[in-house]
SERO-4910 file (N, C-alpha, C, O; in steps of 0.05 Angstrom, whole numbers):
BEGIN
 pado doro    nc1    nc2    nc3   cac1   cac2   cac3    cc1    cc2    cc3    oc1    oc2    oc3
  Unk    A  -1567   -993    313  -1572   -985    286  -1571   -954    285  -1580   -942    304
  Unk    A  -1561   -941    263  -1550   -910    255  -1568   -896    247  -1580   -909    230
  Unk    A  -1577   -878    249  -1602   -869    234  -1609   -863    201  -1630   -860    188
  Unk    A  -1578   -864    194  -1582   -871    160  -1591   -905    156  -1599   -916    135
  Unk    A  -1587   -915    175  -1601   -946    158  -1625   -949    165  -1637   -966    152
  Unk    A  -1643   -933    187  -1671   -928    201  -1680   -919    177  -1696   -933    166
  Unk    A  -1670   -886    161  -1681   -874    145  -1687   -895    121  -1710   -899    113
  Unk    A  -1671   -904    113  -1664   -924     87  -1684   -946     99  -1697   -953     80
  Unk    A  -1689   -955    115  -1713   -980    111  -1740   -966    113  -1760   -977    103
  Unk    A  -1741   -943    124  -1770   -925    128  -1776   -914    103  -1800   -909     97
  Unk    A  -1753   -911     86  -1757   -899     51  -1771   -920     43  -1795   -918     40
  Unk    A  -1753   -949     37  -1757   -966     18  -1782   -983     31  -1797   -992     14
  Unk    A  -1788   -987     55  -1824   -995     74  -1838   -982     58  -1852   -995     42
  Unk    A  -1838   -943     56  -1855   -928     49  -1863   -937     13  -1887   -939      6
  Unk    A  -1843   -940     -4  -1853   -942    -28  -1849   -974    -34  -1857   -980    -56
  Unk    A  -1839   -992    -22  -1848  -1019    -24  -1885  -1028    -21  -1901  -1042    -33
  Unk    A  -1885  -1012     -2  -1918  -1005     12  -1938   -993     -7  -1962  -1000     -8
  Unk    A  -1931   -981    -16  -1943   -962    -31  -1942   -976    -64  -1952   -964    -83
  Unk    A  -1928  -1000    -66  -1924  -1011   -101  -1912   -994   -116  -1925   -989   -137
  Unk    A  -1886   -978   -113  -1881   -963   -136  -1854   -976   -150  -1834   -980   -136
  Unk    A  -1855   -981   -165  -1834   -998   -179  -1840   -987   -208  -1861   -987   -222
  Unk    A  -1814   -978   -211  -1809   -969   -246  -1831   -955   -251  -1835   -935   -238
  Unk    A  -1846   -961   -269  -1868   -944   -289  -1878   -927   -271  -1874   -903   -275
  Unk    A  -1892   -934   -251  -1903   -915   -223  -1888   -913   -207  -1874   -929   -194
  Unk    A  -1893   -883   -208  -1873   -872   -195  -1893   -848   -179  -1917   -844   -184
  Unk    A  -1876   -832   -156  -1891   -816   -137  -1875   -793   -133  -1852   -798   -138
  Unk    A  -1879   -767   -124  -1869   -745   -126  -1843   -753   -103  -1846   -775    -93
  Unk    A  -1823   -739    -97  -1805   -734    -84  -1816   -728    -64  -1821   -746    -49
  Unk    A  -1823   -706    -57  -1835   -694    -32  -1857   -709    -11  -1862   -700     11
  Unk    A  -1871   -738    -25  -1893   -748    -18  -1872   -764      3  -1876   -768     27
  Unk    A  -1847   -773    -12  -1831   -787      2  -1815   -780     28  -1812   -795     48
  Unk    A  -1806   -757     23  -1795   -746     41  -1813   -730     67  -1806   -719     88
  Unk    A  -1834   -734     57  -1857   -721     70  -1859   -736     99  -1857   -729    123
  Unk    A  -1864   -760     87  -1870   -779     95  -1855   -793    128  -1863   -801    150
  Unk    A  -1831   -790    114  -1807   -799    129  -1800   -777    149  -1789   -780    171
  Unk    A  -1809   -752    138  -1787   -723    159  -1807   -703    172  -1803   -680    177
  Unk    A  -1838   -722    178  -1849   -707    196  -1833   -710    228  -1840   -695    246
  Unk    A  -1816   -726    230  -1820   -728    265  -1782   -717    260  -1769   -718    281
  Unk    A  -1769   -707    235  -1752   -703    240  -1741   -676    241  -1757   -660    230
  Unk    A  -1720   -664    251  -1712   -627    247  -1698   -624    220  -1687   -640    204
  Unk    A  -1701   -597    220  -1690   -587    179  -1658   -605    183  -1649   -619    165
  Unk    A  -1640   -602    212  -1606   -616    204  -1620   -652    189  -1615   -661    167
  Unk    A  -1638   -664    211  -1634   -687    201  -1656   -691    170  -1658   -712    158
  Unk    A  -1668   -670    164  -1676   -669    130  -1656   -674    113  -1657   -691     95
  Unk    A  -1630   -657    118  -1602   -663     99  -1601   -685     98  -1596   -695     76
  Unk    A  -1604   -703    122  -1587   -725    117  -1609   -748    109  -1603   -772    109
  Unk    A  -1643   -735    102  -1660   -756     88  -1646   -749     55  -1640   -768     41
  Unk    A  -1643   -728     48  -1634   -718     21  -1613   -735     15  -1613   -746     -7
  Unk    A  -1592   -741     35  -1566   -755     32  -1577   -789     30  -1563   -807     21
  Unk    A  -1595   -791     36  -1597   -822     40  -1609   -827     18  -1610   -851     10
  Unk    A  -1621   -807      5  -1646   -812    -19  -1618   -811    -36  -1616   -833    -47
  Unk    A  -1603   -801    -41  -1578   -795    -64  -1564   -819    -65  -1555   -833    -84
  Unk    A  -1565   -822    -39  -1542   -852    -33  -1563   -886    -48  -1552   -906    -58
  Unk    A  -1595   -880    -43  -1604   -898    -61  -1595   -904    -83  -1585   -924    -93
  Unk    A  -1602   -881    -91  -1604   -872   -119  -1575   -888   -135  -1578   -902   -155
  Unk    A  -1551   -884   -124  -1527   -887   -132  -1527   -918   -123  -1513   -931   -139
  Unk    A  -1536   -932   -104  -1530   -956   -103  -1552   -974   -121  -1553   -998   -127
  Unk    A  -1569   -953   -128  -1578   -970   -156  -1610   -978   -149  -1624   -983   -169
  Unk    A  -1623   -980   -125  -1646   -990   -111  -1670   -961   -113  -1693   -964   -105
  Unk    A  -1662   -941   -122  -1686   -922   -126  -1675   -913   -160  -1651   -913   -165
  Unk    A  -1696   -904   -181  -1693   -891   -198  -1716   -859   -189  -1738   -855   -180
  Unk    A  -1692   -843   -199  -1709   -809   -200  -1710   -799   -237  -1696   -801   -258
  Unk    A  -1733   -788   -230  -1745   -780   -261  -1760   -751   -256  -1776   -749   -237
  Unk    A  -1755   -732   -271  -1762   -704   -274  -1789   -706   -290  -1789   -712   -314
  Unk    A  -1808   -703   -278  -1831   -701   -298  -1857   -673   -295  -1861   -661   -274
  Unk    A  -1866   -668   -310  -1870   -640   -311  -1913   -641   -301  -1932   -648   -315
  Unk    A  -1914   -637   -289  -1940   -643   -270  -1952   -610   -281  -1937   -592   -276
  Unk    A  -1969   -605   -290  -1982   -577   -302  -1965   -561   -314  -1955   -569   -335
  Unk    A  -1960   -540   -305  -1932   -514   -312  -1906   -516   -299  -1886   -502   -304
  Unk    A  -1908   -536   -282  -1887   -540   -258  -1877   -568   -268  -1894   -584   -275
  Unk    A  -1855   -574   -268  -1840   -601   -259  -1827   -594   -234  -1818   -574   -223
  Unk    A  -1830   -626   -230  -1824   -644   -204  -1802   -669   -205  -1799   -683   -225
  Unk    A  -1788   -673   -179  -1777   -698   -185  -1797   -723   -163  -1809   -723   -142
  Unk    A  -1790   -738   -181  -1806   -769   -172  -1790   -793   -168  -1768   -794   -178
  Unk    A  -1800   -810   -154  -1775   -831   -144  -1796   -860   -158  -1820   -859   -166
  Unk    A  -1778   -885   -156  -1797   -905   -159  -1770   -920   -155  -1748   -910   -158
  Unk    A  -1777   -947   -146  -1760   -969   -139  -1752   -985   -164  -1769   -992   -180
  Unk    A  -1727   -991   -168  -1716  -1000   -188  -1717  -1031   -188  -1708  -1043   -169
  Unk    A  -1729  -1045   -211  -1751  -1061   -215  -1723  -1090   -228  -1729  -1113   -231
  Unk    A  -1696  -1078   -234  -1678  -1094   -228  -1668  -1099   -205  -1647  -1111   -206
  Unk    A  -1676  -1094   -187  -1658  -1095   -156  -1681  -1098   -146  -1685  -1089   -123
  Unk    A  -1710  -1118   -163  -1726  -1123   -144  -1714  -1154   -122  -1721  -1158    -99
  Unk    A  -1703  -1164   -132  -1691  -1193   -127  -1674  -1185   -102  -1671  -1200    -83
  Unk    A  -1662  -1160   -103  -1641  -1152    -75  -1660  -1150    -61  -1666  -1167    -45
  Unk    A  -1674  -1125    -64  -1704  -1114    -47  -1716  -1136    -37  -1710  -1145    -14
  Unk    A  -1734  -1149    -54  -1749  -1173    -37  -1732  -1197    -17  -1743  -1210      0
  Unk    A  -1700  -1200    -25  -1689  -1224    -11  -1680  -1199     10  -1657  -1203     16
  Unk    A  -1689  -1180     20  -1676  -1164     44  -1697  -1156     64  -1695  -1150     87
  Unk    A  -1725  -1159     43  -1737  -1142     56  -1761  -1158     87  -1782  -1149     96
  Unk    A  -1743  -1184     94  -1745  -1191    117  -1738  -1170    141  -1750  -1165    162
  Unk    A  -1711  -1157    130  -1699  -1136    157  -1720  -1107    145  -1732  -1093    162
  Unk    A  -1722  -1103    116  -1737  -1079    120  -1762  -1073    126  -1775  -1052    125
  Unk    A  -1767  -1101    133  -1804  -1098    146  -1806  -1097    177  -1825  -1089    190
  Unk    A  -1787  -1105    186  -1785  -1095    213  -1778  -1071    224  -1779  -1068    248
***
């Protein structure tokens, strides 16, 4: 297994785990946080690339929302592709 499909089940573990689906949603950074302590800034790009590549295959939604004076982006699992997610997430719990 490649380390983009390691990254991609360690994303979707992290906020499957955590209940975020649609309405709740969690900062970007909590996510990535999460995932790229044990990794170096080259393999950060390629959590950025894997979070993009969700995003586009439809299984994460991102939303800009403005947290005090500052906005942020936030991720949450897309609550149509719960039916993909849960019939997969035999391999993504391991």
């Amino acid at each position: 297994m490649n380390d983009i499909e390691i990254i991609k089940k360690n994303i979707l573990r992290r906020l499957m785990r955590s209940n975020v689906w649609g309405g709740k949603h969690t900062p970007f950074d909590f996510v990535k946080k999460g995932i790229a302590e044990e990794y170096t800034k080259q393999e950060n790009k390629l959590i950025e690339m894997v979070l993009k590549e969700l995003v586009n295959q439809g299984w994460l939604i991102i939303a800009q929302k403005r947290t005090g004076s500052d906005s942020s982006i936030h991720v949450s699992l897309n609550p149509k592709a719960m039916a993909e997610l849960c019939k997969n997430s035999r391999d993504i719990q391991t």
